[in-house]
BALOBA-1460 file (C-alpha; in Angstrom, 3 decimals):
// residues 182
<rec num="1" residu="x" x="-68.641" y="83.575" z="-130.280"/>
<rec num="2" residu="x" x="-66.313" y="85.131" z="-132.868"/>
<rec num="3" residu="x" x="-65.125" y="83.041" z="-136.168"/>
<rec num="4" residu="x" x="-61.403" y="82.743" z="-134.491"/>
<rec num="5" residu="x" x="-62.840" y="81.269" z="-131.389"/>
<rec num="6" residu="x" x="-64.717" y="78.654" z="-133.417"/>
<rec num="7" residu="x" x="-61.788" y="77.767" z="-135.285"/>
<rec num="8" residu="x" x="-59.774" y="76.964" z="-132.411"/>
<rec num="9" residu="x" x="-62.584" y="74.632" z="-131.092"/>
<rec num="10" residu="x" x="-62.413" y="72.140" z="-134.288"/>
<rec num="11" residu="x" x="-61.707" y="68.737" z="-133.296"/>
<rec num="12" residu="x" x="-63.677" y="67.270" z="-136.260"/>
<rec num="13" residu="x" x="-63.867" y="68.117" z="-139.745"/>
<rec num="14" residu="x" x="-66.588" y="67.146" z="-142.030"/>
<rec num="15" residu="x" x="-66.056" y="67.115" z="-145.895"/>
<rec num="16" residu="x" x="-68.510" y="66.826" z="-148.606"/>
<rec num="17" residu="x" x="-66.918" y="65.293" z="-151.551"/>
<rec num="18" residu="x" x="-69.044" y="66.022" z="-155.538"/>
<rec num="19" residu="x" x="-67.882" y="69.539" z="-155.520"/>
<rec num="20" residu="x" x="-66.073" y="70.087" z="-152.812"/>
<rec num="21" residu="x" x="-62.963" y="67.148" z="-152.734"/>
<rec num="22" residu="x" x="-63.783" y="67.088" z="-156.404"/>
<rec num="23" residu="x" x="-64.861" y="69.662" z="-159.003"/>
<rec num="24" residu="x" x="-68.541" y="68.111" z="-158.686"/>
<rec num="25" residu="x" x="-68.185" y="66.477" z="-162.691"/>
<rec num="26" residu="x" x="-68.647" y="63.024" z="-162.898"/>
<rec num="27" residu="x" x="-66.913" y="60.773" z="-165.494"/>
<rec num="28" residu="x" x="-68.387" y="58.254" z="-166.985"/>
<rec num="29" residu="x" x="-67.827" y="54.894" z="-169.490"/>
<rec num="30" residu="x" x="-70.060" y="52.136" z="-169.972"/>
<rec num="31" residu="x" x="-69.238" y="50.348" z="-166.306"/>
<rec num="32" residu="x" x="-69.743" y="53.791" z="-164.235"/>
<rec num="33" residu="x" x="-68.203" y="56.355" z="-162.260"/>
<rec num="34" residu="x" x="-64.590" y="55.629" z="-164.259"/>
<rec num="35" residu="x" x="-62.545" y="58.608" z="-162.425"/>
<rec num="36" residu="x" x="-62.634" y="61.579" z="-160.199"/>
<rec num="37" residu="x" x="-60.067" y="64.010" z="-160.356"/>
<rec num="38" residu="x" x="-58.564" y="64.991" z="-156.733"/>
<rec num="39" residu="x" x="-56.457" y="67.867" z="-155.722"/>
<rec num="40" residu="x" x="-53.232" y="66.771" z="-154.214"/>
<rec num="41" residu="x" x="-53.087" y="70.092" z="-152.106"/>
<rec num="42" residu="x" x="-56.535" y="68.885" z="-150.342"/>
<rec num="43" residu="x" x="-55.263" y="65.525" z="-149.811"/>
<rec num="44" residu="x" x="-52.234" y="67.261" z="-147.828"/>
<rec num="45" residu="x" x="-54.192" y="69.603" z="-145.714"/>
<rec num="46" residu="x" x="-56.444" y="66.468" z="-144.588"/>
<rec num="47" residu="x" x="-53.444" y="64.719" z="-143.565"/>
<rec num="48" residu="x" x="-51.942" y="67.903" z="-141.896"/>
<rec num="49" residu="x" x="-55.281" y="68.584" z="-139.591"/>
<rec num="50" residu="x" x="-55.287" y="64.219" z="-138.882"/>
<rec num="51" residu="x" x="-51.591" y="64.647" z="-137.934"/>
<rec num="52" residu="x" x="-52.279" y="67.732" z="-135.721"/>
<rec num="53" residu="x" x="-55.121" y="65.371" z="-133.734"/>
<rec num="54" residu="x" x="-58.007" y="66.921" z="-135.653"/>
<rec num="55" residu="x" x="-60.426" y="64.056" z="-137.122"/>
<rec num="56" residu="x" x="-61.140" y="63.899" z="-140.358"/>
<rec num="57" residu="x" x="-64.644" y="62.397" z="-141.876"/>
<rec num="58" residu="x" x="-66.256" y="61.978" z="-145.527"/>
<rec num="59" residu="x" x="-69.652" y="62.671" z="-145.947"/>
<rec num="60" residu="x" x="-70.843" y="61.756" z="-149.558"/>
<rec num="61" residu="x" x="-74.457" y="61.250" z="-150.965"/>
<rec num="62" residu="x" x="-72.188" y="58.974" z="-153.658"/>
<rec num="63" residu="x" x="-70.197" y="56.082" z="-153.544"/>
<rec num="64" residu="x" x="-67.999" y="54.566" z="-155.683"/>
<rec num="65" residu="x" x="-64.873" y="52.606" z="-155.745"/>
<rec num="66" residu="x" x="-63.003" y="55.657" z="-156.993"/>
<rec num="67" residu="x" x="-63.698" y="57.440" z="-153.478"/>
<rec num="68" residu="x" x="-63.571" y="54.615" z="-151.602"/>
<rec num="69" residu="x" x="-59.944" y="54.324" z="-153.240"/>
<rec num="70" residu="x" x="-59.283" y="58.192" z="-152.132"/>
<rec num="71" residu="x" x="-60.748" y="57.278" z="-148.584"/>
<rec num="72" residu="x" x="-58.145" y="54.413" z="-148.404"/>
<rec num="73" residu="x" x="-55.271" y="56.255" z="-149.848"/>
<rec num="74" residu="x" x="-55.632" y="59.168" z="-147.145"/>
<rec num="75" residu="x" x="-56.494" y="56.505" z="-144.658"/>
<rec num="76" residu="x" x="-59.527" y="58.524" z="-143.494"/>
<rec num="77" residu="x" x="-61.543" y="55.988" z="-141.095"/>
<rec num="78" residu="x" x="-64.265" y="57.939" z="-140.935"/>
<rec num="79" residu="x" x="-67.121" y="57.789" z="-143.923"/>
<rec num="80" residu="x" x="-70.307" y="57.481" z="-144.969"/>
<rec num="81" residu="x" x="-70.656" y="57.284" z="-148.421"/>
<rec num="82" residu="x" x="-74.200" y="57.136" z="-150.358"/>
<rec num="83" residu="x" x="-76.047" y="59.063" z="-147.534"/>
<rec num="84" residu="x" x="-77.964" y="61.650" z="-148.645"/>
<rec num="85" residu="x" x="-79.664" y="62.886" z="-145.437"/>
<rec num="86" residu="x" x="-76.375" y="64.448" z="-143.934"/>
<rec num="87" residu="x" x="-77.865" y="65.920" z="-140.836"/>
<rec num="88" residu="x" x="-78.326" y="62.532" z="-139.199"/>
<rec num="89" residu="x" x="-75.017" y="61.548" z="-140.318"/>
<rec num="90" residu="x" x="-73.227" y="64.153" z="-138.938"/>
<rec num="91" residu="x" x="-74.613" y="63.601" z="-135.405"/>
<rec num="92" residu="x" x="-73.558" y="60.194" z="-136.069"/>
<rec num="93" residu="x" x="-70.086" y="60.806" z="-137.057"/>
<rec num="94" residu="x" x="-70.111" y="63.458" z="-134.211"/>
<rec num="95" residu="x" x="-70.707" y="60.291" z="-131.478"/>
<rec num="96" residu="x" x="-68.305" y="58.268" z="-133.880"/>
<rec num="97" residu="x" x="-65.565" y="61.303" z="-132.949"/>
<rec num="98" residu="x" x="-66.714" y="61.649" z="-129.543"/>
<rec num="99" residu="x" x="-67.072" y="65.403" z="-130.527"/>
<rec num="100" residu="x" x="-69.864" y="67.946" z="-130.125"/>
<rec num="101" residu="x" x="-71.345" y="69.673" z="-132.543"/>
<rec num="102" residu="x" x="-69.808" y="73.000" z="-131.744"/>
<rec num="103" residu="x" x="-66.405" y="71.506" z="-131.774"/>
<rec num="104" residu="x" x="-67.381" y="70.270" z="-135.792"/>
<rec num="105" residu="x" x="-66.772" y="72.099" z="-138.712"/>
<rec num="106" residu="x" x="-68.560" y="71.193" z="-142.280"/>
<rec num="107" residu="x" x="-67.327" y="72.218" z="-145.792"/>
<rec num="108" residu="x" x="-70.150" y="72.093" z="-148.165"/>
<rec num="109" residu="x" x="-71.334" y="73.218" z="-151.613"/>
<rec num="110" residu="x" x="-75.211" y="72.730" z="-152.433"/>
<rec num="111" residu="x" x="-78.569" y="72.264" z="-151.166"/>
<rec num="112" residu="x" x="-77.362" y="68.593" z="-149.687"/>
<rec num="113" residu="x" x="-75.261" y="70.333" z="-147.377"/>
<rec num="114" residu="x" x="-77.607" y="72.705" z="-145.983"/>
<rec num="115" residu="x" x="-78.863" y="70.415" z="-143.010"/>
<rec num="116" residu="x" x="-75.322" y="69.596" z="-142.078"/>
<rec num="117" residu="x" x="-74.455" y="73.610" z="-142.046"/>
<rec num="118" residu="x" x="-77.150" y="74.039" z="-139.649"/>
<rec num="119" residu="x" x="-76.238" y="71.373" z="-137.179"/>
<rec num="120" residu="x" x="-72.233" y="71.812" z="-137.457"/>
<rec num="121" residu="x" x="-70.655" y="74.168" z="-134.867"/>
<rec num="122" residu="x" x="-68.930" y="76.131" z="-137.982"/>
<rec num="123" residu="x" x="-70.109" y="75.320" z="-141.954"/>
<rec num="124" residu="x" x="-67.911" y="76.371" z="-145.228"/>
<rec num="125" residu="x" x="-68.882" y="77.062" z="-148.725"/>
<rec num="126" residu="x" x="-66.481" y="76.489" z="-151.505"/>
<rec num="127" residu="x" x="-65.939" y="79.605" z="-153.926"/>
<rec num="128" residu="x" x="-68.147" y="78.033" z="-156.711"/>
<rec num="129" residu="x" x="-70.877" y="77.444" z="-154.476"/>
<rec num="130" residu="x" x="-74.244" y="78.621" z="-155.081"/>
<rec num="131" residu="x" x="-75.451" y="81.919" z="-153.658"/>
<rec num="132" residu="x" x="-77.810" y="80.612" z="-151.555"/>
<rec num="133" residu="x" x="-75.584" y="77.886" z="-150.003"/>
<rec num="134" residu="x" x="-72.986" y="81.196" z="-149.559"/>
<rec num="135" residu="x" x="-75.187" y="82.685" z="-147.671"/>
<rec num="136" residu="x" x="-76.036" y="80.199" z="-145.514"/>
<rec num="137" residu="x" x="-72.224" y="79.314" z="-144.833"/>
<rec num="138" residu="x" x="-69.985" y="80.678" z="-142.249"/>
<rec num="139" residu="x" x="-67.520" y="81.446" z="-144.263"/>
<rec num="140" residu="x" x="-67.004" y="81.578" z="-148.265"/>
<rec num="141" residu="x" x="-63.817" y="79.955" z="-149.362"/>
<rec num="142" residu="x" x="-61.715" y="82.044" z="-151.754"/>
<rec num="143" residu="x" x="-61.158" y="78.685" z="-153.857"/>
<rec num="144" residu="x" x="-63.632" y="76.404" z="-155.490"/>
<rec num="145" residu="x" x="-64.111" y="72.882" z="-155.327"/>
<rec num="146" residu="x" x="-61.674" y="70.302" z="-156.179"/>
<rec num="147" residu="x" x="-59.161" y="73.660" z="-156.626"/>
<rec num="148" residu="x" x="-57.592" y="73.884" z="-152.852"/>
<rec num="149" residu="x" x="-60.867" y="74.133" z="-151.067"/>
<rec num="150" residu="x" x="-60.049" y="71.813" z="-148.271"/>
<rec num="151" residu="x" x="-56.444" y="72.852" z="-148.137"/>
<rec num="152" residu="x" x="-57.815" y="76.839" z="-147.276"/>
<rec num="153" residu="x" x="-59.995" y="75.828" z="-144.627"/>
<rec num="154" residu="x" x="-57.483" y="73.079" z="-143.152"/>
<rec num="155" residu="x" x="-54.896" y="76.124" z="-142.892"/>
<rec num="156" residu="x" x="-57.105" y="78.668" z="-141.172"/>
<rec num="157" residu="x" x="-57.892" y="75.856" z="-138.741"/>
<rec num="158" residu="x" x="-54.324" y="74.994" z="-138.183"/>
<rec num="159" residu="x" x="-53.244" y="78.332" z="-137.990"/>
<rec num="160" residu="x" x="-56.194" y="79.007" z="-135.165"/>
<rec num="161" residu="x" x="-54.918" y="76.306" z="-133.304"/>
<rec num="162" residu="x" x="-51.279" y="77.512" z="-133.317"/>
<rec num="163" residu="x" x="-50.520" y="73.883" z="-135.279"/>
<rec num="164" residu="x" x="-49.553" y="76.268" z="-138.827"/>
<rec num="165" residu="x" x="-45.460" y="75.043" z="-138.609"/>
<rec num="166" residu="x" x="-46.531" y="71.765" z="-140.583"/>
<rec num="167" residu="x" x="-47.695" y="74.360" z="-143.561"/>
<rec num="168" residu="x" x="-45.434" y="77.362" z="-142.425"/>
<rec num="169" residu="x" x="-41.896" y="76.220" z="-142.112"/>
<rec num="170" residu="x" x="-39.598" y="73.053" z="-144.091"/>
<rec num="171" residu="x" x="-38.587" y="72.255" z="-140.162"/>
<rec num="172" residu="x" x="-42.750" y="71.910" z="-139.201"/>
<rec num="173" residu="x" x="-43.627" y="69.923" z="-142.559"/>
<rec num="174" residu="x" x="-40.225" y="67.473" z="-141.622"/>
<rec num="175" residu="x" x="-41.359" y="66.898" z="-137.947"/>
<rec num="176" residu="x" x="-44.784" y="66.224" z="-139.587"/>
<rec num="177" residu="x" x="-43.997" y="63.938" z="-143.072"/>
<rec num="178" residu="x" x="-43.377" y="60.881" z="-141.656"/>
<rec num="179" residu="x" x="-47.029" y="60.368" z="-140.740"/>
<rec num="180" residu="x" x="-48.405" y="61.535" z="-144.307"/>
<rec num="181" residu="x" x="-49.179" y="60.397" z="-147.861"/>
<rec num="182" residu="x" x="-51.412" y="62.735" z="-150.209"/>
């Protein structure tokens, strides 16, 4: 099956977050994990594949109030944060979606994400990824983590699935805008 094909099968997207959501540093003070930095572009293109009927889930190894504050804000109902073993997850948020694998795609940047790539019907690296998660990815994103990422791959999807008027056109987004918040 060709990449196109795949794309136009994606009924559930699966996002990392360290790295992918995020630029993968982590900011500390003396209570913990004080503040992530999130790019508003990704937050749109997760709200543009939700309002085109394309789930959304977050897959994290971390947790921490900051996400869970991200999570809320995007109003993303399906999570599981602080789970590093991500291919039993991913079945889990599959049944959660009522999806199949095929129909799944995962977006991914290290060695954590590896076991989710192989059980995900189509698996994305971020730019900045390593070279041997690159090579194990579908596709290579031209932009790194916490830089648009998300927002690339959420585009390609849409466009796939003819749903690219919400990005393409001030008439799409305005049909579209009621039903989002970044």
């Amino acid at each position: 099956m060709n990449f196109e094909t795949k794309l136009q099968q994606i009924k559930l997207v699966i996002c990392d977050v360290d790295g992918v959501l995020t630029d993968g540093l982590l900011h500390y003070d003396a209570q913990g994990e004080a503040i992530k930095s999130f790019h508003v572009r990704d937050g749109l293109g997760i709200k543009m594949l939700m309002d085109a009927g394309i789930q959304v889930a977050i897959l994290s190894g971390r947790d921490s109030a900051v996400l869970r504050k991200r999570i809320d804000d995007l109003k993303i109902p399906l999570f599981f944060l602080g789970k590093l073993e991500k291919e039993s997850a991913c079945f889990e948020l599959m049944r959660l979606a009522g999806v199949q694998p095929e129909q799944t795609a995962y977006i991914g940047d290290d060695s954590v994400d590896l076991p989710a790539f192989a059980v995900c019907g189509l698996s994305f690296a971020v730019a900045d990824a390593a070279d041997y998660v690159q090579s194990q990815a579908d596709y290579v994103l031209k932009l790194g983590g916490g830089r648009g990422a998300v927002r690339e791959m959420s585009d390609m999807i849409l466009k796939a699935q003819g749903k690219d008027a919400v990005y393409r056109s001030a008439q799409g987004f305005l049909h579209s805008v009621t039903n989002m918040g970044q």
